[in-house]
N, C-alpha and C positions, 0 to 999 in steps of 0.2 A: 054568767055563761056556764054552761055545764060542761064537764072537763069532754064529754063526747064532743061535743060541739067545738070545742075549744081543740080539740085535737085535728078534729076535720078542719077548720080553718088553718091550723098550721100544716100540716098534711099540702093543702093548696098551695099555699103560701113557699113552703120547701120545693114544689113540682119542676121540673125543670120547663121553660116556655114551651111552646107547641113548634113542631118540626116548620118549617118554613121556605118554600122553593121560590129563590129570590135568583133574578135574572141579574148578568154581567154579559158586555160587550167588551170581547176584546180584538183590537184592530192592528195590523202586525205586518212591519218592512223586515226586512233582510237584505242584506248583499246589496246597497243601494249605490258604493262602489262611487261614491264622489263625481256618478252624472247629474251634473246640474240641469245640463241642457238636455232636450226631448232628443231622440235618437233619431235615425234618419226614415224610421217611420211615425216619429212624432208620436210615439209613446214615451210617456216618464218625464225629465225634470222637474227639478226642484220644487218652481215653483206652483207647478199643477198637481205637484201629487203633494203639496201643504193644501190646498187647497178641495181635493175630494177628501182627503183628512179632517177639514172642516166641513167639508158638506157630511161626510157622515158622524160626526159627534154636534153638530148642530140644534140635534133634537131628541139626544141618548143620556139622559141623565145616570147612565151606571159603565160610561165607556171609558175603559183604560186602555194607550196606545205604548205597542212596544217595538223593540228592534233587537234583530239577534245576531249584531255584528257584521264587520267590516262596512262603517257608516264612510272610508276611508280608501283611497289607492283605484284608480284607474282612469282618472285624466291631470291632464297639463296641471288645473289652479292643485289637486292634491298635492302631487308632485312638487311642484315646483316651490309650496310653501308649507311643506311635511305635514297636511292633512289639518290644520288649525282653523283656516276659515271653512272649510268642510263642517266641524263640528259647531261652530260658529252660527251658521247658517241652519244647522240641525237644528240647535235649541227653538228655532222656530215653529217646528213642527209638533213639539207640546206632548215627546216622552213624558211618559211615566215611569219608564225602568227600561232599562239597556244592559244588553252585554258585551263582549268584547269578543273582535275576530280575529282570525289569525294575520291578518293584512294590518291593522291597529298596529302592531310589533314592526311592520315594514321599513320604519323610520325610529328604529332603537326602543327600547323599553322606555328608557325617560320621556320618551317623546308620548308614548301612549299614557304614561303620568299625567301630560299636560291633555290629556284630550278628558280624562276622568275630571279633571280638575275645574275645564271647560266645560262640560255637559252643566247644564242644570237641572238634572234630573237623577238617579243614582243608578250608576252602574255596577252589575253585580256577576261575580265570578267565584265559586264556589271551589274549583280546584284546580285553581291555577296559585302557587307558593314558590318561596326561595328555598336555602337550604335549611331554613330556622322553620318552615314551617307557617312560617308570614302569609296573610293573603295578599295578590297583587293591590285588590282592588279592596275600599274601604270595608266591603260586607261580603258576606256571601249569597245571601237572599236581604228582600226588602218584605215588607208587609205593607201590603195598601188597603186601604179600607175605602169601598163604592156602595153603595146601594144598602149601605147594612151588612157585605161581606167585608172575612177578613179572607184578603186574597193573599198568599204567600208567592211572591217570584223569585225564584232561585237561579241563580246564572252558573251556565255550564261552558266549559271550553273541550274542544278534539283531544285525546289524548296525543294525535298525530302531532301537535302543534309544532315539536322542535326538528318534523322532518316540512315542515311549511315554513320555516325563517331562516334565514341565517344564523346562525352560534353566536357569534358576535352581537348581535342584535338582540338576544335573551336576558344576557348576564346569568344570573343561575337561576332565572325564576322557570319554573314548568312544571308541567299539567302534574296531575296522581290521578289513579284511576277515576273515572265520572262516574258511576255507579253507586261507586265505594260512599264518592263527597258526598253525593244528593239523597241517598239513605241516612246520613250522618246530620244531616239537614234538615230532612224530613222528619226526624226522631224530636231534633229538637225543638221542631214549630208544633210537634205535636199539644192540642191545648190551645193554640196560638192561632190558628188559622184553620179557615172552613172551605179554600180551595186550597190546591197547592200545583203551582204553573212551575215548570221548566223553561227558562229561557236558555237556551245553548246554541254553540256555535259548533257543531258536529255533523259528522258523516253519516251515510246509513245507517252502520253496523250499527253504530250504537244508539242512532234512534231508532232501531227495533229493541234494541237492551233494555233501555230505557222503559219504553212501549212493554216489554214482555213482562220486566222482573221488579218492576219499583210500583206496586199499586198504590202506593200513596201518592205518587205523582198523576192527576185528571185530565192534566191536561199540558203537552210540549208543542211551546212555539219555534220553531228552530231555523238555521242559517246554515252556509257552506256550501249545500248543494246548490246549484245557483238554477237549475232547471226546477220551476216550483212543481207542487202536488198538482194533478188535475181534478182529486178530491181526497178529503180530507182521509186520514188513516185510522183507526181505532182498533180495540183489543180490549174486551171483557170491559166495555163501556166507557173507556180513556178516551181521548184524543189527540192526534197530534196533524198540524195544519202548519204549511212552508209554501211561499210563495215567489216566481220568480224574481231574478237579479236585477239591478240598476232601476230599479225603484218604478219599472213598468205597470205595476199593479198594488193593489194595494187589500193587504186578507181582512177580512170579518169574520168573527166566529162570535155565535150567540148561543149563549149559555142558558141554563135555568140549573141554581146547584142546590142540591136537598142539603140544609142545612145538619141537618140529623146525622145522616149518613157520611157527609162531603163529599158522597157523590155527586155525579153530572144525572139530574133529569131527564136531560134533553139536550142535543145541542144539534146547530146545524151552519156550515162555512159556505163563503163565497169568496172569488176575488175578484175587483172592483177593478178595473185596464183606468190607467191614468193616459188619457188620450188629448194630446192639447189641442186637436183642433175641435173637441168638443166640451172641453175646461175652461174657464177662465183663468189667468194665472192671478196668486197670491201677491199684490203688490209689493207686501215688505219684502214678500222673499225673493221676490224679481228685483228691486232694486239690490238686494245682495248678491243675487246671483249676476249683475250686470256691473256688479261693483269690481268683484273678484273677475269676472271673464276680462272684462277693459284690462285688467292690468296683465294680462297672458297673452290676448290679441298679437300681440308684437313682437311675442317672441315665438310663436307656435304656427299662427296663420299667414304664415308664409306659403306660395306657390311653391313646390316640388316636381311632381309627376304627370303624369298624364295616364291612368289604366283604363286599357282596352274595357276591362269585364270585371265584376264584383268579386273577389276573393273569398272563402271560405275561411274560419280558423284553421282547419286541418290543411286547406291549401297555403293560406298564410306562412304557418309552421314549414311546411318544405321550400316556400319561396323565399323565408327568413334563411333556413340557413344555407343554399344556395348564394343569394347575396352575400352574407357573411365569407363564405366559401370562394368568392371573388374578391371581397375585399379584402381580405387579410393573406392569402394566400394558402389558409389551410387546406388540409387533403379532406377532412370530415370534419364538422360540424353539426352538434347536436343540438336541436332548443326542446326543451320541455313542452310538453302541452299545455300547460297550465299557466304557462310564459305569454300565450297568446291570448289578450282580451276584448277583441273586436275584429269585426271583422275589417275588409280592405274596400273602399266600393266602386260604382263605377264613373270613371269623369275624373274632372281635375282633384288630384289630392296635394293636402296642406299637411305642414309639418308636423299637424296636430292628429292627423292619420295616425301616424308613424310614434306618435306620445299615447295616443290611445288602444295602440295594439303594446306597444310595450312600454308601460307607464313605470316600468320598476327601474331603479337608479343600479343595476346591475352589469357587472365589468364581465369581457369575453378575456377568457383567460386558455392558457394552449398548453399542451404538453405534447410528447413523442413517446410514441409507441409502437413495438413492435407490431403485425400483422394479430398475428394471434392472442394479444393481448387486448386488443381494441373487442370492446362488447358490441354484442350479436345488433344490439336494439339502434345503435351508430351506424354497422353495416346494412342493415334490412336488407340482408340478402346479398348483398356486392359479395364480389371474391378479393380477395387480398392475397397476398404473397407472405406467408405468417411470420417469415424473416427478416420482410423489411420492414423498416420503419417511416409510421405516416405522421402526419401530424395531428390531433386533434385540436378543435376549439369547444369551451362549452362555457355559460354562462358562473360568476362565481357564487350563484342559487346551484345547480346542479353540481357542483364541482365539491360544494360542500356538504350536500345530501346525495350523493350519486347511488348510495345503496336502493333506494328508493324505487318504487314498479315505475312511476311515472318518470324517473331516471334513466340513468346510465344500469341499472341494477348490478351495479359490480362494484369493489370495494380497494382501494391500493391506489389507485391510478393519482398521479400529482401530475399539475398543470403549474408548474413555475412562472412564467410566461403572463402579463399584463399587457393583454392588447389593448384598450379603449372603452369607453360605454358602447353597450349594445347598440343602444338607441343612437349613438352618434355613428354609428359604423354604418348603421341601415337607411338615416338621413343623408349620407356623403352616396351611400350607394343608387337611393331612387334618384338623387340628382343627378348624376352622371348619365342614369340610364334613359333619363327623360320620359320615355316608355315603356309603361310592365305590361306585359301580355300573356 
């Protein structure tokens, strides 16, 4: 062979392969909030939305399916068995990678240990640490490989996170800046991966951060806001795609990534309504989900009330702490907005109402306060007499974040005072009343 010759074959031989635009589907819950059962327009549960989950990876040989936290906290069976068969029941659904919400933490940090431990699939949180610097969770990104990609998922938590739990319930682990982690992340898959996906549990702000300043990041699937996108969002050819709470719907985004570049080609999202009266439900996971309901039955669907007319969250919230405000005999009473997570309807209600608008294991706790001490957002306007003193109640979630917008937004105030669970105050109250109107 002549060394010309011989050089052009090596030449070849050295070339790096030809650029390559290889498709990936990725399919994506959020805020699925432990509704097993379809809601009372028979959107969502458990076992129909496993089930368009299989109708749509059925005949996708490049689909990887995710979840961007709190898979946990907002009915009875969570509650009542700190979120374990929740996750139990998940594995069903055939993650590929998960990340953690702020609601996960609701039932202690060990507790959310056990739910990592549970998954079989891996869950990943990129900066969330102790005081050592430790990650909560085993990794901070995964790499999965589909279709001939190497897809990199990096898992993000709210920097908000320690005004969403109780103190008590953290121990010293919390957030570091998210920007900071997933720059720090992205550096090091560099080489390593040809997509690179944000899974995070986060607010706006910083999914536009996120969106504006990280271009190594293609593509964010995200959680928190529990009102999903009504399409998808982008920036200088990124995406990012959120779809609503309690497992109503279920997102598709389809890709095509230029291997070359790892950019996005091409992409374009939908979300799929988990509708059960035009679903079939998922046997196995109906049998779990009827497994865990039977044993709750008995203690939740009891007879209570009787309302006139369907409740609003924002009406719920004033009609919670009015009740409160008779029961205990305080002068004001504050509930958080974020306190309420369903609404009230109309017709006979069950004790499971009353579990589903306020599913958190949270105590009304009270203090005295003078007139002009009590904050403006407790008054909404009432007058007070600034000398005398009233009483307040507020949940011990508010009591220990009260600085907070969604708060008390004031800071000093001590509630000494252990009146009872919320939720039993509000169940002693509808019975009494027989009638809400």
């Amino acid at each position: 062979m002549s060394l010309r010759r011989f050089l052009a074959v090596a030449l070849v031989a050295c070339a790096p392969l030809a650029a390559e635009i290889r498709s990936l589907t990725i399919l994506h819950t959020n805020d699925v909030h432990a509704h097993l059962m379809p809601n009372d327009s028979h959107l969502g549960g458990f076992s129909y939305l496993a089930s368009v989950i299989r109708q749509e990876r059925a005949n996708c040989t490049d689909c990887i399916l995710l979840n961007s936290g709190d898979l946990v906290q907002g009915t009875p069976v969570s509650t009542i068995f700190h979120g374990l068969p929740v996750f139990e029941i998940g594995n069903l659904f055939g993650y590929d990678a998960a990340t953690l919400g702020n609601h996960e933490f609701d039932y202690g940090w060990m507790q959310a240990r056990k739910f990592i431990e549970t998954a079989k699939y891996p869950i990943v949180t990129a900066n969330l640490v102790n005081a050592k610097g430790e990650l909560f969770t085993p990794k901070a990104y995964v790499i999965l490989k589909v279709n001939g990609l190497r897809v990199a998922v990096i898992g993000g938590m709210t920097e908000e996170l320690h005004t969403l739990t109780n103190p008590n319930s953290m121990g010293d682990w919390h957030t570091t800046p998210l920007v900071e982690a997933v720059r720090k992340c992205a550096a090091e898959l560099r080489g390593q991966a040809d997509l690179i996906v944000l899974l995070a549990h986060i607010d706006g702000n910083e999914e536009q951060a996120i969106l504006e300043s990280v271009p190594e990041v293609q593509v964010s699937v995200t959680g928190h806001l529990h009102t999903g996108l009504t399409e998808a969002r982008s920036h200088d050819g990124r995406v990012l795609v959120r779809v609503k709470s309690y497992g109503v719907e279920l997102g598709r985004l389809d890709l095509k990534v230029d291997t070359a570049t790892h950019k996005l080609a091409d992409w374009k999202w939908k979300r799929i309504p988990v509708d059960s009266t035009k679903t079939a439900p998922a046997a196995d996971v109906a049998a779990l989900v009827d497994n865990w309901e039977t044993q709750v039955k008995a203690l939740v669907d009891r007879p209570l009330a009787i309302s006139k007319r369907e409740f609003t969250p924002r009406e719920i919230k004033s009609l919670m702490e009015k009740a409160l405000c008779e029961e205990t005999g305080a002068d004001f009473v504050f509930i958080n907005a974020g306190g309420v997570r369903d609404i009230l309807p109309k017709g006979q209600l069950l004790e499971r109402n009353v579990w589903n608008i306020m599913p958190f294991d949270n105590v009304l706790v009270m203090g005295t306060f003078k007139g002009k001490d009590l904050p403006a957002v407790v008054l909404d306007g009432r007058k007070v007499d600034p000398n005398h003193e009233y009483t307040l109640a507020v949940s011990d979630f508010t009591a220990a974040n009260q600085s907070t917008a969604e708060n008390l937004r004031s800071t000093g105030l001590e509630f000494p005072h252990q009146i009872g669970m919320v939720r039993d105050l509000l169940i002693d109250w509808f019975r009494k009343k027989k009638v809400i109107e």
